[in-house]
C-alpha positions in Angstrom: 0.0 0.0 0.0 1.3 3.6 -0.8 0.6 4.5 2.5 3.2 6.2 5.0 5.4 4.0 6.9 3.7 2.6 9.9 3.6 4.3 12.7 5.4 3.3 16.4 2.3 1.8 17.9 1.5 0.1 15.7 2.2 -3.7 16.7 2.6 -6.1 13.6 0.9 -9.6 13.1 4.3 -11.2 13.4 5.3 -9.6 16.5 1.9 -10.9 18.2 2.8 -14.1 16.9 6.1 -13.9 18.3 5.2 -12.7 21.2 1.7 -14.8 21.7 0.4 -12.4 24.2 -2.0 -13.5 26.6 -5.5 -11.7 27.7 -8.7 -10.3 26.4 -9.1 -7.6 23.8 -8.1 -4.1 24.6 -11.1 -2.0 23.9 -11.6 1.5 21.6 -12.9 4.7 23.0 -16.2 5.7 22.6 -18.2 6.9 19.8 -16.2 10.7 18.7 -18.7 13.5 19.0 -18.8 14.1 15.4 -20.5 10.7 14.6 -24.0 10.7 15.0 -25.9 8.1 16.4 -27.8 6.4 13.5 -26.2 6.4 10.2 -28.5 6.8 7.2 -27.7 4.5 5.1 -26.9 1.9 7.3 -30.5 2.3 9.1 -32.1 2.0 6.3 -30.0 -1.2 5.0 -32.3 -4.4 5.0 -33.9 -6.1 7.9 -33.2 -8.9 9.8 -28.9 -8.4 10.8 -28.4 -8.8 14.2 -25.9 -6.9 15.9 -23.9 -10.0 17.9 -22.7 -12.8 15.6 -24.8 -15.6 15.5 -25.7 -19.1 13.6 -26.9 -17.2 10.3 -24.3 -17.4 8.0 -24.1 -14.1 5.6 -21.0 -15.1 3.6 -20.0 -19.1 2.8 -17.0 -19.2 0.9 -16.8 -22.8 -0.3 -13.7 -24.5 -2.3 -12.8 -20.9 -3.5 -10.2 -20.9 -5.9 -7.7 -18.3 -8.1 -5.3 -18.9 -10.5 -3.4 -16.5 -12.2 -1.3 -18.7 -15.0 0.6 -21.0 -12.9 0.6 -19.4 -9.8 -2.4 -20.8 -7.2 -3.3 -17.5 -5.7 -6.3 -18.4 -3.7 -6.0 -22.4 -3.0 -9.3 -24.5 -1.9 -10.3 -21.8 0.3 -13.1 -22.3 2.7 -15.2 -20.1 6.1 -17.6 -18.7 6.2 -19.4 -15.2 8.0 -22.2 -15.0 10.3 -24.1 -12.6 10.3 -23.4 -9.4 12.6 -19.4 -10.6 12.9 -16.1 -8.9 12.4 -13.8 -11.2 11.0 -10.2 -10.3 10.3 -8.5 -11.9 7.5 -5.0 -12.1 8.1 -1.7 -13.6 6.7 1.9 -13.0 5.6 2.1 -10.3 2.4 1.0 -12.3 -0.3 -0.5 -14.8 1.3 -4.0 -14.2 -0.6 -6.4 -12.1 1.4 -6.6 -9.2 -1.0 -6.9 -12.0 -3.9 -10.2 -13.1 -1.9 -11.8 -9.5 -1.0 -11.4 -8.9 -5.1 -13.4 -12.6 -5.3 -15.8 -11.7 -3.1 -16.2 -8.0 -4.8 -16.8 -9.0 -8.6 -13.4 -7.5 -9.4 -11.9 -11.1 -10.3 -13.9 -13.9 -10.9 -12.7 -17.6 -9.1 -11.7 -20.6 -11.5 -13.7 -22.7 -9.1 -15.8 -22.7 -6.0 -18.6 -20.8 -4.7 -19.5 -17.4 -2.7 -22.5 -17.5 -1.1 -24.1 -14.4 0.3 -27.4 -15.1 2.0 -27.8 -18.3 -0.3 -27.1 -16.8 -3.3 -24.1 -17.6 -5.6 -22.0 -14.9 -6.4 -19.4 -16.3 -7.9 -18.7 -14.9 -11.6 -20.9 -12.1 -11.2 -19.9 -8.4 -12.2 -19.1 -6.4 -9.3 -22.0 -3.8 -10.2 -24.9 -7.2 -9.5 -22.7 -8.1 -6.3 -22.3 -4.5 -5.2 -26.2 -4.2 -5.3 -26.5 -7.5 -3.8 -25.7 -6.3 -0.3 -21.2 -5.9 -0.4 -19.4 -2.9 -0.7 -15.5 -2.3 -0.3 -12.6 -0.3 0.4 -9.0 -0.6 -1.5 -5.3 -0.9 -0.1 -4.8 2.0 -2.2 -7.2 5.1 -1.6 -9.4 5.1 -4.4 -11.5 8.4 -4.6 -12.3 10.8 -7.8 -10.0 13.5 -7.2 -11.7 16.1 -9.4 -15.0 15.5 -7.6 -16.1 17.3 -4.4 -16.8 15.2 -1.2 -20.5 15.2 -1.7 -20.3 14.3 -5.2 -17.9 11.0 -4.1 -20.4 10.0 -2.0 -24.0 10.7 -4.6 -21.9 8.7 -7.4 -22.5 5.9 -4.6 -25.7 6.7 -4.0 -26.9 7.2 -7.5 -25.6 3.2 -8.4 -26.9 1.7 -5.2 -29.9 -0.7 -4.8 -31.9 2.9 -4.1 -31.0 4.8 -7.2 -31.1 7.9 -5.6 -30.8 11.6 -7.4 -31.4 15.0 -7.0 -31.8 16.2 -3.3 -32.7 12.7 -1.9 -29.1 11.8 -3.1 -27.7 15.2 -1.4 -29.8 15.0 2.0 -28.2 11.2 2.2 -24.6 11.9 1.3 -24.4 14.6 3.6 -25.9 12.3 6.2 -22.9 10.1 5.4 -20.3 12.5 5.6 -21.4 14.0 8.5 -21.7 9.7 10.0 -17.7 9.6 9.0 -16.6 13.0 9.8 -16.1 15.0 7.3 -19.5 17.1 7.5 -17.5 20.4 6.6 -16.0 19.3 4.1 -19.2 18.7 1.6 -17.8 21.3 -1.1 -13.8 20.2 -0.9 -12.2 18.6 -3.8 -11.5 14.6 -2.9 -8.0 15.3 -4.3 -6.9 18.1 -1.3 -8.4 15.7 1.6 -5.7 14.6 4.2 -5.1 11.1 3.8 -7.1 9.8 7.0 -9.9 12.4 5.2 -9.9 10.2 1.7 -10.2 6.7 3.8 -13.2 8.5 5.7 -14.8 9.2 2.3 -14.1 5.7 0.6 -15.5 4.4 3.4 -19.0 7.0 3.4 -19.2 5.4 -0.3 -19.0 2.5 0.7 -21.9 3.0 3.2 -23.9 4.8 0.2 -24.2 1.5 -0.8 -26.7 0.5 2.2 -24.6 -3.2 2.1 -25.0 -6.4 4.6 -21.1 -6.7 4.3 -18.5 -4.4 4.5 -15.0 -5.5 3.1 -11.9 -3.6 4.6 -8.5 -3.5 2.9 -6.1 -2.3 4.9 -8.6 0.3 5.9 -6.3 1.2 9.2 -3.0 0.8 7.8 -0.6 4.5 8.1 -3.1 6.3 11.1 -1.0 7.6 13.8 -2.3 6.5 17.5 -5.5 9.1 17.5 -6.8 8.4 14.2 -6.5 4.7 14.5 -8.6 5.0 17.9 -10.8 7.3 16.1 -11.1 5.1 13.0 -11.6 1.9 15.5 -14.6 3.5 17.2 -15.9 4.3 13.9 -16.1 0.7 12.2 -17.6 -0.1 16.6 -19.8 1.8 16.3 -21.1 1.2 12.0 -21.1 -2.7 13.6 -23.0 -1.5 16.5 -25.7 -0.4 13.5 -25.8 -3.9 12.3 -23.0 -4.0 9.9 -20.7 -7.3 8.8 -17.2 -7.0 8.0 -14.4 -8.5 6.6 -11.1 -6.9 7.7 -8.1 -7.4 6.3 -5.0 -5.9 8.6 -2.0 -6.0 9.9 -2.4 -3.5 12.7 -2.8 -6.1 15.8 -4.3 -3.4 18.1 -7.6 -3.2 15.7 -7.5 -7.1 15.6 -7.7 -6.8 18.9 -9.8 -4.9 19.6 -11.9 -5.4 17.1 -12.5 -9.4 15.7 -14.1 -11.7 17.5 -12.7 -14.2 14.8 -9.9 -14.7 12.5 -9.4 -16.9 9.5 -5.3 -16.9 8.5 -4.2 -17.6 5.4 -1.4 -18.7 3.8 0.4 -19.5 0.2 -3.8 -18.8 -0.9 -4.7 -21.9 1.7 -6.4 -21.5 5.1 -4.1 -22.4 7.8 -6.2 -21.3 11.4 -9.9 -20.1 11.4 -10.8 -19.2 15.3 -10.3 -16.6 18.1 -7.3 -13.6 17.3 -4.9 -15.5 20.5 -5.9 -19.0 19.9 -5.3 -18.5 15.5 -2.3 -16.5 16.1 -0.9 -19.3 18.4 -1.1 -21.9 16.4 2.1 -23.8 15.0 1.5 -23.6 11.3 0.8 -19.8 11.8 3.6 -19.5 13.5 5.6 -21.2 11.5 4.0 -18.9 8.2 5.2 -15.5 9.8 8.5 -16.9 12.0 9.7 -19.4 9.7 10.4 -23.4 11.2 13.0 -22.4 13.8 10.2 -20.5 16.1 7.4 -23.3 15.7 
């Protein structure tokens, strides 16, 4: 990610592994004043997601599989989601996890296997059918239309969600969204002049335009310094607290912490620990995957 270097807090996946620390979570401040209670989009999102995880699987990822020529990027992968969790997906660097979030996104389409959200077989489909389906995304690499004011970012969401909405519907909801995330004075500033905390805030009010059952986070948390990540862990707390699912792929072990109840680890594209953040990270092959043989 083109994202400045990490900062001194932050504690990587492979030190936790190292270090196998012992003890519950360490919990995120509450909710900053600028978020409000509700946000729109994600209270009007469909019925029926309760906010604890549960038996009701949203997302089964059966026998997924990638290739790109010879190299097995995603191998036999299989977990699944239910409903109301925050799962992290972790893993060495190119161990597969963005490879899945593109799967599970349209953006690549598997050479075998199935993604099931809700029942229904994603697999193959364009990302605009799964997008309206009920799964929107962030990227590793900020992706927002420069040219575009803040408000406009967030109607082009609006405008190709399952609502279709336009004209001032589309402008009473985006600013909704922006002020949910934020950055409620800055409706009228160009994408391209946000800070870079200020661009993940707006991918991520996009994202939401898109009233989805599961979120998907790349990296979403990676280059914060200490009081943005707090802030930005409240924030995804508090959009779960709303009845959101996600997906989070990171390396930052204080937001795995603090925030997965679950982990699934990957590694070389195959699943290699699926459980709670100390009991996956403890285990010998995931050891073995960041540490190398020697510290098994």
């Amino acid at each position: 990610m083109s994202a400045p270097g990490r900062p001194k807090h932050e504690s990587s996946l492979g030190e936790a592994v190292a270090k196998r620390p012992e003890g519950s979570s360490s919990g995120a401040p509450g909710r900053p004043k600028h978020e409000s209670s509700l946000g729109e989009a994600v209270a009007k999102r469909p019925e029926g997601s309760p906010v604890s995880g549960g038996s009701t699987p949203l997302l089964q990822i059966e026998h997924l599989t990638k290739k790109f020529g010879g190299l097995v990027a995603v191998d036999d992968l299989s977990f699944r989601v239910d409903t109301g969790e925050i799962v992290g997906l972790l893993g060495p660097n190119g161990s597969g996890k963005t490879t899945v979030m593109n799967l599970v996104s349209g953006a690549l389409r598997p050479n075998s296997g199935r993604i099931l959200l809700n029942g229904r077989n994603l697999a193959g489909l364009p990302a605009h059918r799964i997008a309206r389906a009920g799964v929107a995304r962030t990227f590793q690499l900020v992706r927002v239309m420069g040219s575009l004011n803040c408000l406009e970012n967030v109607k082009a969401g609006l405008a190709f969600g399952p609502a279709d909405l336009w004209g001032r519907a589309a402008e009473r909801e985006a600013s909704g969204l922006l002020e949910r995330i934020g950055l409620d004075g800055a409706a009228d500033q160009a994408a391209g002049d946000l800070t870079y905390i200020n661009q993940k805030r707006l991918e991520l009010a996009r994202a939401l335009a898109l009233r989805p059952r599961l979120l998907l986070l790349d990296e979403w948390l990676a280059g914060l310094n200490p009081s943005e990540l707090q802030e930005a862990i409240a924030l995804i707390k508090s959009l779960h607290a709303d009845g959101l699912t996600v997906i989070l792929v990171e390396h930052v072990m204080d937001a795995i912490r603090s925030l997965c109840s679950r982990v699934v680890v990957m590694n070389a594209g195959a699943k290699i620990a699926d459980g709670p953040p100390l009991e996956a990270l403890a285990e010998p092959e995931v050891v073995r995957a960041y540490l190398g043989d020697d510290d098994a």
